[in-house]
C-alpha positions in Angstrom: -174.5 154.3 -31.6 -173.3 150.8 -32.0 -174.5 148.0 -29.0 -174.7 144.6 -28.6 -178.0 143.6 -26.9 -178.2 140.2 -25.0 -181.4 138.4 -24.0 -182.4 137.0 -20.7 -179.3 135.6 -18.9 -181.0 134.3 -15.9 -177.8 133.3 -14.2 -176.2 131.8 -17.3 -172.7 133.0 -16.3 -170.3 130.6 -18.8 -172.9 131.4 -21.9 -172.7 134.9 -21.3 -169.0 134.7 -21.0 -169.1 132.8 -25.0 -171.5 135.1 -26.4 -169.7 138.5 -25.6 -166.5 136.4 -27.0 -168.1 135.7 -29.8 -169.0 139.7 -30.3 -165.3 140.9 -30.2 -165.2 141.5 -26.4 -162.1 141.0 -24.4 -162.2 140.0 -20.8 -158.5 141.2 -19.6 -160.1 143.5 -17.0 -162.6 140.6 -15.6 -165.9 142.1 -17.3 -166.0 142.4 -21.1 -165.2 145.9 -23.0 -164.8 146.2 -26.7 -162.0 146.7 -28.6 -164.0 149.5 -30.6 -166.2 151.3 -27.6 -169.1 149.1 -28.5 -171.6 149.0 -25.7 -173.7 146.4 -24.5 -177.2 146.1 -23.3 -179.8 143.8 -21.3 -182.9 143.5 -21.2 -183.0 142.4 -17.4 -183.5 139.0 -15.8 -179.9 138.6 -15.2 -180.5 136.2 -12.0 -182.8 133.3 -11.2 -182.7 129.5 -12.1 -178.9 129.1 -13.8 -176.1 128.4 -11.8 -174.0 131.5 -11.4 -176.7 134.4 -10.9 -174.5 136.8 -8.6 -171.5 136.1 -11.0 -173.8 137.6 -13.5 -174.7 140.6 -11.5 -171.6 141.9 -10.6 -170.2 141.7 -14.2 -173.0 143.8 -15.0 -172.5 146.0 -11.9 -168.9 146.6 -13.2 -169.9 147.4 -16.8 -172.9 150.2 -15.6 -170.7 151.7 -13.1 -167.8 152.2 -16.0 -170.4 153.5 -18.2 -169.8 150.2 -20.7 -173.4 149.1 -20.8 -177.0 149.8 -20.2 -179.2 147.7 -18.0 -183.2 147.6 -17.5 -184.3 145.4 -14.8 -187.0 142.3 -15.0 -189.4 141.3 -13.2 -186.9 138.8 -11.9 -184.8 141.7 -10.7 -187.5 143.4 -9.3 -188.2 140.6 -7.4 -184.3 140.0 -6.3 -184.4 143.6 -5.3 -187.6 143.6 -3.1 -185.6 140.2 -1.7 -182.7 142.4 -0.9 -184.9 145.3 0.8 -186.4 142.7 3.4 -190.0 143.0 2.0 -191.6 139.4 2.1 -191.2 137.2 -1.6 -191.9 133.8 -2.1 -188.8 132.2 -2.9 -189.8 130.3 -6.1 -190.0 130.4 -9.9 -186.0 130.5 -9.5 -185.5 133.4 -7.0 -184.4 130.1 -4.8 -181.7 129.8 -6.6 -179.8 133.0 -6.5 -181.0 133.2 -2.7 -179.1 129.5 -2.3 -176.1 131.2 -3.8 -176.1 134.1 -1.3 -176.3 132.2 1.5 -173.5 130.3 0.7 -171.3 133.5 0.8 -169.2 135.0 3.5 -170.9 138.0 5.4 -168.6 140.2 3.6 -169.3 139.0 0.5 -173.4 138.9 1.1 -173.1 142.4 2.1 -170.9 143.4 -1.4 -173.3 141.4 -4.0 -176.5 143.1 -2.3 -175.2 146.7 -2.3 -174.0 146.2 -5.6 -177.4 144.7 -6.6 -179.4 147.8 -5.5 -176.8 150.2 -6.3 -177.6 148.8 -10.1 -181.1 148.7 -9.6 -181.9 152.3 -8.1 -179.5 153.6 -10.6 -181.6 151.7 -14.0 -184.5 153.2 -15.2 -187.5 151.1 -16.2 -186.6 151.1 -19.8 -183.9 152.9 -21.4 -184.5 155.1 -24.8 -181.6 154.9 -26.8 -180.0 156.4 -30.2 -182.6 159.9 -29.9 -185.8 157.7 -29.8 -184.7 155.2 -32.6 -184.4 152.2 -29.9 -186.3 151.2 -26.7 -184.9 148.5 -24.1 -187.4 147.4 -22.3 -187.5 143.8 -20.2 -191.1 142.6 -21.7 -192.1 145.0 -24.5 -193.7 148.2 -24.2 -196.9 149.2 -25.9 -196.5 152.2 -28.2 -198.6 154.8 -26.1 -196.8 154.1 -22.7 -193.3 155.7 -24.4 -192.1 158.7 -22.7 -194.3 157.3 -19.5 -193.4 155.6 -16.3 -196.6 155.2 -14.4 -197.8 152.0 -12.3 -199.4 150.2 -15.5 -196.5 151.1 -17.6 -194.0 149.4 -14.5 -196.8 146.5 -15.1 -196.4 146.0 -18.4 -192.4 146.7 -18.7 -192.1 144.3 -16.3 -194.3 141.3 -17.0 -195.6 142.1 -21.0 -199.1 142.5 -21.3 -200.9 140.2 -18.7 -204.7 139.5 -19.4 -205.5 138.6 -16.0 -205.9 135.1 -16.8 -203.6 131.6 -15.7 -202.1 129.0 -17.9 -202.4 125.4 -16.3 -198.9 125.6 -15.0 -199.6 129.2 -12.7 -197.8 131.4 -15.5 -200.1 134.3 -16.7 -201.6 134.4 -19.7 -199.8 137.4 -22.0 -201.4 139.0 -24.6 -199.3 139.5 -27.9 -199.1 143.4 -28.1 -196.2 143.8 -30.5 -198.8 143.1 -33.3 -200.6 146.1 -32.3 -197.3 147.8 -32.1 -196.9 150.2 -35.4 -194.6 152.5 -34.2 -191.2 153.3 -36.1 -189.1 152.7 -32.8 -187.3 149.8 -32.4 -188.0 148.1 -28.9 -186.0 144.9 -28.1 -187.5 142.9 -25.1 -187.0 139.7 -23.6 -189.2 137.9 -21.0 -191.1 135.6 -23.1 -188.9 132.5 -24.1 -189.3 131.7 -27.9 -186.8 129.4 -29.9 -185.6 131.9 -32.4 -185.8 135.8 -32.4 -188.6 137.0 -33.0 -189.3 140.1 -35.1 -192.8 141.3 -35.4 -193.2 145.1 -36.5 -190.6 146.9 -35.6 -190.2 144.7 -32.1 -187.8 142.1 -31.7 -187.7 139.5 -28.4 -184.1 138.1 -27.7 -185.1 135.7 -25.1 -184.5 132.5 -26.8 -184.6 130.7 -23.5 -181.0 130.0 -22.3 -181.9 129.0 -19.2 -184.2 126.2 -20.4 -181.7 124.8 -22.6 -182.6 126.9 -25.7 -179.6 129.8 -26.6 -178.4 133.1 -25.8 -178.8 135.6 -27.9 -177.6 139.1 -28.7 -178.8 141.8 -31.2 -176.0 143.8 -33.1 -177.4 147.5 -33.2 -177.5 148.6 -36.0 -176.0 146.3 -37.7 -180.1 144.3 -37.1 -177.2 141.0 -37.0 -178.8 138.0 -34.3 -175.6 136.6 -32.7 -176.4 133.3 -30.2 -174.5 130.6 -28.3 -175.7 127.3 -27.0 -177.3 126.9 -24.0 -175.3 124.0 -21.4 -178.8 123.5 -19.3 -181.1 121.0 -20.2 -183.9 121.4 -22.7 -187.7 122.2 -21.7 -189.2 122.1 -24.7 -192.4 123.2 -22.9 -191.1 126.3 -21.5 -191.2 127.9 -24.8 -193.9 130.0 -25.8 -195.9 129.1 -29.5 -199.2 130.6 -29.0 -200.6 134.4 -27.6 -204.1 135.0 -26.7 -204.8 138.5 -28.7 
């Protein structure tokens, strides 16, 4: 199988737009398809913080429903979605920001984005296991014994990477850094955790390289192992990078 899998968008509509570009895709039909039936993948956290979440999300609506891409959710989505049902969020950490959007639709419009939303949220699974076992999409990682496995603490750890429990001074939780202990042959390419460049530790690769906070969006060409990135337009936070795991 041949895919091109891009990192955390969080609402970085004109990026996204450059980096498929970049990867041979042609927009003619308003979403991007490839010229040679390449596929692409994210690894969730389409919304929240840029400027253009919902643009995002019904680009990726069109692609899933025309069977041009596969989609796992984040823990952004997960919160979007709960959003969507009614159930009671805080609207912070960027979930403000796709909500502003909404609200500034039409009622016709609110009412297309949101069934769209949980039409491509029902319809993802929590991570997606591609070329017969050789590759694993998941948003944050998943730990080598939770393959095959959806339960709660697997959702937990898809989701948000593998929390200790603990705070960092700013409120984020404290993630330990389980693709050391990851030995599997697998390849699992996750996002979540911004780092400046792609990381590649065993046979795990994170793609976030922090678009959204001014850092670059970044794709993997499968299985080509090729990193393709594009400049981020927001402005830099050095700080919201990570350098350091607690093990």
């Amino acid at each position: 199988m041949h895919i091109d899998i891009i990192g955390d968008i969080h609402g970085c509509y004109n990026e996204f737009t450059q980096l498929t570009k970049q990867l041979g895709y042609s927009w003619e039909k308003g979403y991007p398809i490839h010229p040679n039936s390449r596929k692409l993948g994210f690894v969730g956290d389409l919304t929240d913080r840029g400027p253009q979440s919902l643009e995002v999300v019904q680009t990726v609506y069109e692609l899933v429903q025309g069977n041009h891409a596969y989609y796992c959710p984040g823990n952004h989505c997960n919160k979007l979605y709960r959003y969507f049902l009614g159930n009671k969020v805080q609207q912070s950490h960027g979930l403000e920001t796709t909500v502003a959007e909404y609200e500034k639709l039409p009622i016709d419009q609110q009412k297309k984005i949101k069934k769209q939303f949980l039409t491509l949220y029902d319809q993802s699974p929590l991570y997606h296991t591609l070329d017969n076992g050789s590759l694993y999409i998941a948003h944050a990682g998943i730990r080598g014994d939770y393959i095959g496995k959806t339960g709660a603490k697997v959702k937990t750890f898809v989701l948000y990477g593998d929390i200790s429990g603990a705070k960092h001074p700013d409120g984020s939780p404290v993630r330990r850094d389980w693709a050391q202990s990851y030995h599997g042959e697998p390849w699992i390419v996750y996002g979540h955790t911004p780092v400046k460049e792609a990381r590649i530790v065993n046979h795990t690769i994170n793609i976030d390289t922090g678009c959204v906070f001014g850092g670059k969006l970044t794709a993997l060409r499968y299985p080509e192992f090729e990193l393709v990135s594009t400049p981020s337009s927001m402005p830099y936070l050095p700080e919201k990078f990570k350098t350091e795991f607690t093990v």
